[in-house]
C-alpha positions in Angstrom: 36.5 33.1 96.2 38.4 31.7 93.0 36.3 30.2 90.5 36.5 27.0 89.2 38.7 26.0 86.6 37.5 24.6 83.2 39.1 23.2 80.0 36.8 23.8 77.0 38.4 21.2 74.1 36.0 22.1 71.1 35.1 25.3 69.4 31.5 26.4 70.4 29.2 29.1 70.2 30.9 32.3 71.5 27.6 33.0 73.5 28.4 30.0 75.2 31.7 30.6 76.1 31.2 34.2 77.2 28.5 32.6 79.7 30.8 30.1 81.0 33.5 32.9 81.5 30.9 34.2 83.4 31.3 31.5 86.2 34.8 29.6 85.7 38.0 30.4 85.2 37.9 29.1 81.2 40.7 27.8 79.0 39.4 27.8 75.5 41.2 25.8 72.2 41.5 28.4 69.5 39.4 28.4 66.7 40.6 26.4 64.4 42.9 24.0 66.2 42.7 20.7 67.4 44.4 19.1 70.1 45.3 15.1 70.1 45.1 13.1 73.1 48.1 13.6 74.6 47.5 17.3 73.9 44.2 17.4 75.9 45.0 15.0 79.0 48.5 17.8 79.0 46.0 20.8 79.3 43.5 19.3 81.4 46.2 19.3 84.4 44.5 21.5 87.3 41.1 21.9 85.9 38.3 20.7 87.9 35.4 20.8 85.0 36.1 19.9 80.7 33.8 20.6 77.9 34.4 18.4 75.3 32.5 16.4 72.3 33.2 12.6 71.2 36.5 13.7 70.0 38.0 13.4 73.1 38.3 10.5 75.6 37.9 10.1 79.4 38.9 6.9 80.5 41.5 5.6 83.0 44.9 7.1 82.0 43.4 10.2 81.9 41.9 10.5 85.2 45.3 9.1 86.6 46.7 12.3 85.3 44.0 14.8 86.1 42.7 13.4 90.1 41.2 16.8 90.4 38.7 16.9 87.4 35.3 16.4 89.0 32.8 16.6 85.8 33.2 15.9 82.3 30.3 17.5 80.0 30.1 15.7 76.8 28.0 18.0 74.1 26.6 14.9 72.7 23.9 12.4 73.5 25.7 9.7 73.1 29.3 8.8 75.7 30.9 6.4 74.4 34.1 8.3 74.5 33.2 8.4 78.2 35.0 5.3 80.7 31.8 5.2 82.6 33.2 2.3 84.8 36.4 4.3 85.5 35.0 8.1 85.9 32.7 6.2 88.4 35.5 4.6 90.1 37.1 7.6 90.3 34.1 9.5 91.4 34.0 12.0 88.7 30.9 13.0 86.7 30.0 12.2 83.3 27.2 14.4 81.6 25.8 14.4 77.8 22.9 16.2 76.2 19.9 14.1 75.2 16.4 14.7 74.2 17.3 17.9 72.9 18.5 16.7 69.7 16.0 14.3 68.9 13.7 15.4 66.8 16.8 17.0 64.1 18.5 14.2 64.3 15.2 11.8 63.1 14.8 14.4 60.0 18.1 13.8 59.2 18.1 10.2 59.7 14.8 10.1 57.8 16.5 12.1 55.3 19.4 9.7 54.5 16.6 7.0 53.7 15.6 9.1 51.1 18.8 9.9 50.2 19.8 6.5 49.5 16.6 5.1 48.5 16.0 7.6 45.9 19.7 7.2 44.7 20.1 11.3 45.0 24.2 11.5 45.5 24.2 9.5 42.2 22.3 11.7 40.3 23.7 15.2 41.4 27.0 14.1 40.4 25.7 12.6 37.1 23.9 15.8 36.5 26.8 18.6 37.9 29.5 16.2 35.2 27.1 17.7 32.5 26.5 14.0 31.5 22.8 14.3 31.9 21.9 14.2 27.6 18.6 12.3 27.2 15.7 11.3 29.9 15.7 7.1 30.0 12.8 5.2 31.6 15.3 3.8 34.2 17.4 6.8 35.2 18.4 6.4 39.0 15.4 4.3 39.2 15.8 3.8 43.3 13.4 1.8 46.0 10.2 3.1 47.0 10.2 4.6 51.0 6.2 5.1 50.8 4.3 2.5 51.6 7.9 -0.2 52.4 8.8 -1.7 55.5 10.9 0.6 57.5 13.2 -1.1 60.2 14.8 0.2 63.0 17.3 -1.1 65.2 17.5 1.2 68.3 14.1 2.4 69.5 15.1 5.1 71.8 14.0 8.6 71.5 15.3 9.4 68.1 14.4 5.8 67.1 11.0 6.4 68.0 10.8 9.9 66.1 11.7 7.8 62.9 9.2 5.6 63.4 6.4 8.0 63.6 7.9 10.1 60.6 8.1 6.5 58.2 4.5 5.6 59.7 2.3 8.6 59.4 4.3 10.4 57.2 5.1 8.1 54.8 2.5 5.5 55.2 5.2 2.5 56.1 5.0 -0.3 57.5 7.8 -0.1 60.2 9.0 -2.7 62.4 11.6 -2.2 65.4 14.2 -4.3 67.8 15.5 -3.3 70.8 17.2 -5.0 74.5 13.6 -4.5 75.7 10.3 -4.4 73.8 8.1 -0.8 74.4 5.0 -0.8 76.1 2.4 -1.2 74.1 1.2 2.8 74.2 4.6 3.5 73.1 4.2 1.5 70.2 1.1 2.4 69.3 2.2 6.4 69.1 4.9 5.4 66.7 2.9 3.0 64.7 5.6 0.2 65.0 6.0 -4.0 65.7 8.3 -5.1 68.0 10.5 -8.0 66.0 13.5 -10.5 66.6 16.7 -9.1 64.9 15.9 -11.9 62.3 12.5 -10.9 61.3 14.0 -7.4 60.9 17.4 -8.1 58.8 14.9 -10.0 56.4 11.7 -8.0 56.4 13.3 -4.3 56.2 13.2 -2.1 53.2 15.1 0.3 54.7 17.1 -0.4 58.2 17.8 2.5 59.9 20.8 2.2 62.8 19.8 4.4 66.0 21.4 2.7 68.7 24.2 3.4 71.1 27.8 1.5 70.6 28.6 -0.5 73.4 31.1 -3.6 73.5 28.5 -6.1 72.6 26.7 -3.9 70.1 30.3 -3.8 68.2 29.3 -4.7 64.8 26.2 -6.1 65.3 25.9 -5.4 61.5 28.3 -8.0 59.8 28.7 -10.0 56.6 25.7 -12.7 58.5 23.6 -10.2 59.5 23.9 -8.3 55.9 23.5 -11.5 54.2 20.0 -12.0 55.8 18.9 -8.4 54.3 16.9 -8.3 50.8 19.4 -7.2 47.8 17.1 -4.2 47.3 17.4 -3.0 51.0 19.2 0.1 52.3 20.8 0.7 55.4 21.4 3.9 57.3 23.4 4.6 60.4 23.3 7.5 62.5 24.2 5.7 65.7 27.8 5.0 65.9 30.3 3.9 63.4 31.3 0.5 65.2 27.8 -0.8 65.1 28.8 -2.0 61.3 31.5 -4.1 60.1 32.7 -1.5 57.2 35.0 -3.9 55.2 31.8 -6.1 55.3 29.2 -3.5 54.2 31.7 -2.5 51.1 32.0 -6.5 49.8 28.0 -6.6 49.9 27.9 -3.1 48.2 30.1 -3.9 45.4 28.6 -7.3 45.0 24.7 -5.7 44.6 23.9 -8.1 47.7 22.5 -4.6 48.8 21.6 -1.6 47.0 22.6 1.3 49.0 23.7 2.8 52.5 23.7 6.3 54.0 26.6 6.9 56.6 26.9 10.0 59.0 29.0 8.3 61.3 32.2 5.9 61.0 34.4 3.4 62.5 37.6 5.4 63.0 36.6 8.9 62.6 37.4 11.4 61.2 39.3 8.9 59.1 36.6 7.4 56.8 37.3 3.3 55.3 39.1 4.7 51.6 36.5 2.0 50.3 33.4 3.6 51.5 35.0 6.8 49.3 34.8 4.7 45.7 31.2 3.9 46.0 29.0 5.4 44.2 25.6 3.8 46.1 26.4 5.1 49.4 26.0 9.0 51.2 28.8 10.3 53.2 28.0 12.8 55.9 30.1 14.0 58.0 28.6 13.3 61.6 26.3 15.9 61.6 23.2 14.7 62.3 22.2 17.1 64.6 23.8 20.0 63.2 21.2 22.9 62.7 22.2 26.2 64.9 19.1 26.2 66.8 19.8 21.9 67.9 23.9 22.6 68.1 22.9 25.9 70.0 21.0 24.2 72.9 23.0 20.8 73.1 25.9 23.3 74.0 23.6 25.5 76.4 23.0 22.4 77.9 26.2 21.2 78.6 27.5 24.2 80.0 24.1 24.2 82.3 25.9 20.8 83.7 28.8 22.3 84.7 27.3 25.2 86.1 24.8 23.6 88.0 27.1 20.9 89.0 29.5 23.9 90.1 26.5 25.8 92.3 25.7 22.9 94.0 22.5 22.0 92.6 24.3 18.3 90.9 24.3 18.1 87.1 20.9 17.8 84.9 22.2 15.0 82.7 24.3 13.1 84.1 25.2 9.6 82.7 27.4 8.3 85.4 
């Protein structure tokens, strides 16, 4: 019998690939290219399973063209480059790759908080332009993260390891929203307070961004909701780019309405708001969150363990739709 056939669309672990030639007929991009959309819907013509991250989207005019994909596995957690509605309608399976990634991706949120706090972008490039002369009492005097109010919007799994790292890490006081409140065990383990989005625009020292972008969660950060934030707050977003209205987050930036921001993701990207570039109070990652080789290593194992379970018979582990 023929084995399936499988587009992989992003550069991944050779291990992984050598295991999925192991039970699929694989196309592979090259290392080192990329393919735009027209590019990918072209290639995925006859191919019954993709491999693909958030760079690429599934949605109606690409099913049209492809009726005989069958599964989609996204090497993310999150799927919002995934039509849910229309893969569903068209009967073909959506997977991502959660819990895997949650505890790296909490340092690394965590990390950005002190990042921004402790105004460390400003001072390395202070320090590597040889302008560092004479110690001064207020130096890249930042915000204090021990013992400050911590908020997070988004109290999923990676939400929750935040929590418990600001709490009994660092002492804070850390209060959470979220669609629905946690039971009370739940909050109890991560040392948080269940808030209204008010209480936690004007309470939070540091808002950290942890939840998924949807249609109505498209910036539910604006120029209100930053307006309602203390002057001396920070805000970091790992979720997804559109959760924040960038233009609006620049104006309060250059206007000291608030002191800094730490940014892994983006509205747009790869292409990152020119504005967000000139600012010297905010850190620029590059999506990579989740990027140690142990993390990246098993969200990939994972998603080819969806296709190849899904392929055997057995259904996928993940899957989202």
């Amino acid at each position: 019998m023929s084995k399936p056939r499988v587009l992989v669309a992003c550069a991944v672990f050779p291990q992984v690939l050598q295991r999925l030639r192991e039970h699929f007929e694989v196309e592979a991009i090259a290392e080192g290219e990329t393919w735009r959309q027209d590019e990918f819907t072209r290639r995925l013509a006859g191919r019954e399973g993709a491999f693909i991250t958030g760079t690429h989207r599934i949605d109606a005019a690409v099913l049209a063209s492809n009726p005989q994909l069958r599964i989609v596995a996204n090497m993310a957690v999150g799927y919002n480059n995934l039509d849910v509605a229309a893969m569903r309608s068209a009967g073909v399976v959506g997977t991502n790759t959660p819990d895997v990634l949650t505890e790296t991706t909490a340092d690394f949120g965590f990390a950005l908080v002190m990042a921004a706090a402790r105004r460390m972008l400003e001072a390395e490039k202070f320090l590597r332009a040889g302008l560092w002369k004479r110690w001064r009492y207020d130096m890249f005097a930042g915000s204090e993260v021990h013992g400050s109010t911590l908020g997070i919007l988004g109290m999923g799994r990676i939400g929750r390891g935040i929590a418990r790292r600001g709490a009994y890490g660092f002492g804070m006081k850390v209060i959470y929203h979220n669609r629905h409140r946690l039971d009370a065990d739940v909050e109890e383990a991560c040392g948080a307070r269940f808030v209204g989005m008010q209480e936690l625009l004007a309470e939070s020292d540091h808002l950290v961004l942890v939840l998924p972008y949807t249609s109505e969660a498209h910036h539910i950060i604006g120029a209100a909701e930053l307006a309602r934030m203390k002057p001396t707050a920070t805000i970091v977003n790992i979720g997804r780019g559109g959760l924040i209205d960038e233009n609006a987050l620049v104006l309060a930036l250059e206007a000291g309405r608030l002191a800094a921001a730490g940014l892994d993701v983006f509205e747009g990207e790869p292409r990152v708001n020119p504005a967000l570039l000139t600012l010297p109070n905010v850190v620029l990652t590059p999506h990579i969150a989740s990027a140690t080789v142990l993390t990246r290593l098993a969200m990939a194992d994972l998603a080819a363990d969806n296709l190849i379970a899904f392929f055997d018979g057995r259904g996928a582990l993940t899957p989202v739709t």
